[in-house]
C-alpha positions as CSV (number, residue, x, y, z in Angstrom):
1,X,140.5,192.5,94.0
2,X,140.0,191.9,97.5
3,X,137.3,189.4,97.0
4,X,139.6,187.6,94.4
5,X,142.4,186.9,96.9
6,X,140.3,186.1,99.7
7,X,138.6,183.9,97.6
8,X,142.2,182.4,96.2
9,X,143.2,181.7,99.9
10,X,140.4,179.9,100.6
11,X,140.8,177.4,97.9
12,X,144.0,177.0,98.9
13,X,143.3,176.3,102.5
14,X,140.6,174.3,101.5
15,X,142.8,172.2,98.8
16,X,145.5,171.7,101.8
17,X,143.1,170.5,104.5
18,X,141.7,167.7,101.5
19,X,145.7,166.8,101.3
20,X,145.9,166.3,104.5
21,X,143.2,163.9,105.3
22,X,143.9,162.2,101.7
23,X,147.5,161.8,102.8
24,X,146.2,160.0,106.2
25,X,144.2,157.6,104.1
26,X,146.9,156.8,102.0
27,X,149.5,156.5,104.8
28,X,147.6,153.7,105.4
29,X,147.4,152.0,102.1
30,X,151.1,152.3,100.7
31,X,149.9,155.8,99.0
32,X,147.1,155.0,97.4
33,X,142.8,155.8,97.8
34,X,139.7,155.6,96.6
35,X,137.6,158.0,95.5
36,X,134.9,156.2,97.2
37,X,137.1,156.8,100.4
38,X,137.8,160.1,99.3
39,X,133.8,160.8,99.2
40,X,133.4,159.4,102.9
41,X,136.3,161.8,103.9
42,X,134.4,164.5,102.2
43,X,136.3,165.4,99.4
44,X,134.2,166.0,96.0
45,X,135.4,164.2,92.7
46,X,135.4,167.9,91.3
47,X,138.1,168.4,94.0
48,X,140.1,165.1,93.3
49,X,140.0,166.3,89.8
50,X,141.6,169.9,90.2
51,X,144.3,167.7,92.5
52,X,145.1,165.2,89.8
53,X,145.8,168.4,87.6
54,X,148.3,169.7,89.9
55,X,149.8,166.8,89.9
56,X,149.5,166.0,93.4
57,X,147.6,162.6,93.0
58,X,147.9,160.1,89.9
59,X,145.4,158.0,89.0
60,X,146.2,154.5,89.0
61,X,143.1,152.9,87.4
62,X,139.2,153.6,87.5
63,X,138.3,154.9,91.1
64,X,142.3,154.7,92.5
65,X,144.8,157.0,93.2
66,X,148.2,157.3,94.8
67,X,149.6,159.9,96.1
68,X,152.7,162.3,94.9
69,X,155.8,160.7,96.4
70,X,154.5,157.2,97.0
71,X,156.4,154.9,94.6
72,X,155.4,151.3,96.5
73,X,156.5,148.2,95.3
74,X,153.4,146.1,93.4
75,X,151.8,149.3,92.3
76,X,149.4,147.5,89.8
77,X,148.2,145.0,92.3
78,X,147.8,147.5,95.0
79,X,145.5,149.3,93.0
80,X,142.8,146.3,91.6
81,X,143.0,144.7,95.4
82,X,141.9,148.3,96.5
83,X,139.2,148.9,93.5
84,X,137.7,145.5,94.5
85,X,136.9,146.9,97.7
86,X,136.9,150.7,97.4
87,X,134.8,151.5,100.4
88,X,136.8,149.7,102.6
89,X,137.6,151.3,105.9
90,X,141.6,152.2,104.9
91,X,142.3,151.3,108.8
92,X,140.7,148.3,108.6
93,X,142.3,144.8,108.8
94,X,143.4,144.0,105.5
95,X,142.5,140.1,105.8
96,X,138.7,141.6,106.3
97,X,137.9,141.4,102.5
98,X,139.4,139.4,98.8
99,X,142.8,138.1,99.4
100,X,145.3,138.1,96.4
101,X,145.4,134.5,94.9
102,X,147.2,132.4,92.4
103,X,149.7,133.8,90.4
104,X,148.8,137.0,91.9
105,X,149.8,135.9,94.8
106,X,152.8,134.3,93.8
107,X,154.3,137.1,92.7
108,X,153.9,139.0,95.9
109,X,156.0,136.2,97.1
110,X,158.8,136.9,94.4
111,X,158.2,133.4,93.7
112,X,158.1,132.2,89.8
113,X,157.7,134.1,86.8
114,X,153.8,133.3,86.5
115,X,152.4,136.5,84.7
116,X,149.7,137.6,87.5
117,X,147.5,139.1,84.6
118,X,144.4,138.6,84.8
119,X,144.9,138.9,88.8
120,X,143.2,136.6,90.6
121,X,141.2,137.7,94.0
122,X,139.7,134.9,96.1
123,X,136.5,135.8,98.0
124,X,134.0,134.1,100.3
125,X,130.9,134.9,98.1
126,X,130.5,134.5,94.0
127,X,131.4,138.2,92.7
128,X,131.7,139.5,88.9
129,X,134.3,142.1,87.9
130,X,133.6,144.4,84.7
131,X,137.5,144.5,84.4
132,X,139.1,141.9,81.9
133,X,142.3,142.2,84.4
134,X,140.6,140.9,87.2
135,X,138.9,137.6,87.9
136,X,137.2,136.6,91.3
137,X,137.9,132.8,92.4
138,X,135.3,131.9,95.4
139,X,137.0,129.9,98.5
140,X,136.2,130.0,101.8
141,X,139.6,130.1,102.8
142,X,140.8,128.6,106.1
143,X,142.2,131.5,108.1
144,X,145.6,130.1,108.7
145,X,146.1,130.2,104.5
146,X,146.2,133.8,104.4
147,X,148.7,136.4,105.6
148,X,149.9,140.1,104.8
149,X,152.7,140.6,102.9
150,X,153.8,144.1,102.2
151,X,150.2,145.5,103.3
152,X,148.5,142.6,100.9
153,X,146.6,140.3,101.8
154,X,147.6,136.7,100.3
155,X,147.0,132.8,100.3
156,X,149.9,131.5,102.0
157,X,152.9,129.8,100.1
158,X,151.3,126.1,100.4
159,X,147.6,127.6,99.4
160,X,149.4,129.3,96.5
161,X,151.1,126.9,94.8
162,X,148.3,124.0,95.8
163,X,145.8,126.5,94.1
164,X,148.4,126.9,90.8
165,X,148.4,123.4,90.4
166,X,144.7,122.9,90.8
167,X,143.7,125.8,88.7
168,X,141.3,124.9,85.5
169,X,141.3,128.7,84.2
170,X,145.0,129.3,84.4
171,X,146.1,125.9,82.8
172,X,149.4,126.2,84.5
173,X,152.1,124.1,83.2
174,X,153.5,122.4,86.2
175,X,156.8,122.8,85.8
176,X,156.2,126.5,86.0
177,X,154.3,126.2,89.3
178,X,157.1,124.0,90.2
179,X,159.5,126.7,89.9
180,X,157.3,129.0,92.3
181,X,157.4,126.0,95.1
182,X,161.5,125.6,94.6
183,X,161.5,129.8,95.1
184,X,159.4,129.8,98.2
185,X,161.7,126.9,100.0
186,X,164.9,128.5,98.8
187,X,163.3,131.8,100.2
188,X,162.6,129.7,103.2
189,X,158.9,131.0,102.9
190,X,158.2,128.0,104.2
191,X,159.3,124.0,104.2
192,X,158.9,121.4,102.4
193,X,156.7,119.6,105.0
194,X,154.6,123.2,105.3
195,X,154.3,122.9,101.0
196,X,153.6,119.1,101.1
197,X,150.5,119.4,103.5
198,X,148.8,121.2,101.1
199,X,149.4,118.7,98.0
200,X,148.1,115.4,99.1
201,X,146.0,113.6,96.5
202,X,146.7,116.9,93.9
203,X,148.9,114.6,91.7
204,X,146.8,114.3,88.8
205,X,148.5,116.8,86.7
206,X,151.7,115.0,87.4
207,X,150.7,111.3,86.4
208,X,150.3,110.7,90.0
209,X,147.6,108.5,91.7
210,X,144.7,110.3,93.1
211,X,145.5,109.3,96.6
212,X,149.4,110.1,96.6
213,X,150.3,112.1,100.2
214,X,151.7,115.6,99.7
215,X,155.4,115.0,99.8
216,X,155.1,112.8,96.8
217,X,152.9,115.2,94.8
218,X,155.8,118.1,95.7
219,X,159.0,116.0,94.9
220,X,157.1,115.5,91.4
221,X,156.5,118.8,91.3
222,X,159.4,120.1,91.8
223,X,161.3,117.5,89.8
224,X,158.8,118.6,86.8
225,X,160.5,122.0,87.1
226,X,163.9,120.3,87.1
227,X,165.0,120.7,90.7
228,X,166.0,117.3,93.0
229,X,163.0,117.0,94.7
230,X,165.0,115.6,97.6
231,X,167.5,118.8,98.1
232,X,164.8,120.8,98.2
């Protein structure tokens, strides 16, 4: 009997000590881990499993967890930004690595209504995800068009809605992206000069010539959406 308990306490000294560096990770992240981080902290998949039955972690998606208590804001794309990088150091610069894109990205700017599914991830090098809700764009993205948002990393307002209006897979309809350019200025995420840099000669969808500058392209754009491009 004596055995048994001893035993007991150490598992449960042993399951506490495996909260408590999972909790650091997480602290870090919004709540949520790998198991891959889990594994360089030393904690066993075994062990995450008898965790997740206690209910102490929840599994978010294939390799991701958050923690009991953590209810963050953007949960789902918390969790594929952290699976496509899983190993990641969770103290690490969050720029360091695929930066939320697209609608994606939009909608960490509560700009739009743009369904971010499949989410878009924009990375330096050509990647391939097994995951139908994921799909990597390659850009080598000028520093100053990315930012952190909430603990995300994301293409800045005029990258994002340049990038909605350019996209060939997403086949947005420009008054939609419109609508996400009208929410970032009325958000004052940024000005209509700041938006219109990133729209010269990207008039094509809008009947526009080729070589139209940016403020043109975004007073089109956002009269496509039915907004006075001028007022904005």
């Amino acid at each position: 009997m004596g055995d048994f308990c001893n035993a007991e306490r150490y598992i449960r000294w042993m399951d506490a000590r495996r909260l408590a560096i999972l909790a650091a990770m997480a602290e870090q992240q919004a709540g949520l881990f790998s198991t891959a981080q889990a594994g360089a902290g030393g904690i066993t998949r075994p062990a995450l499993g008898r965790l997740a039955q206690a209910g102490v972690i929840t599994p978010l998606r294939r390799g991701i967890y958050v923690l009991r208590g953590n209810t963050p804001g953007l949960l789902d794309l918390r969790a594929v930004w952290l699976a496509a990088d899983p190993a990641r150091d969770p103290g690490a610069e969050p720029l360091d690595g695929p930066v939320l894109s697209h609608a994606a990205a939009a909608q960490v700017w509560g700009a739009g209504d743009l369904p971010a599914w499949p989410v878009d991830l924009t990375v330096a090098h050509r990647r391939w995800s097994r995951q139908q809700d994921v799909r990597f764009r390659v850009r080598d993205l000028d520093p100053a068009d990315v930012t952190v948002v909430d603990g995300l990393p994301v293409t800045g307002p005029g990258r994002t809605v340049a990038d909605l209006l350019e996209d060939r897979f997403g086949g947005h309809d420009p008054a939609h992206v419109g609508k996400v350019a009208a929410d970032l200025l009325a958000a004052r995420r940024d000005s209509f000069a700041g938006l219109s840099r990133h729209l010269h000669a990207k008039g094509g969808r809008l009947g526009l010539p080729g070589a139209d500058p940016g403020p043109l392209v975004l007073t089109a754009l956002l009269k496509a959406a039915g907004y006075d491009g001028a007022a904005a």
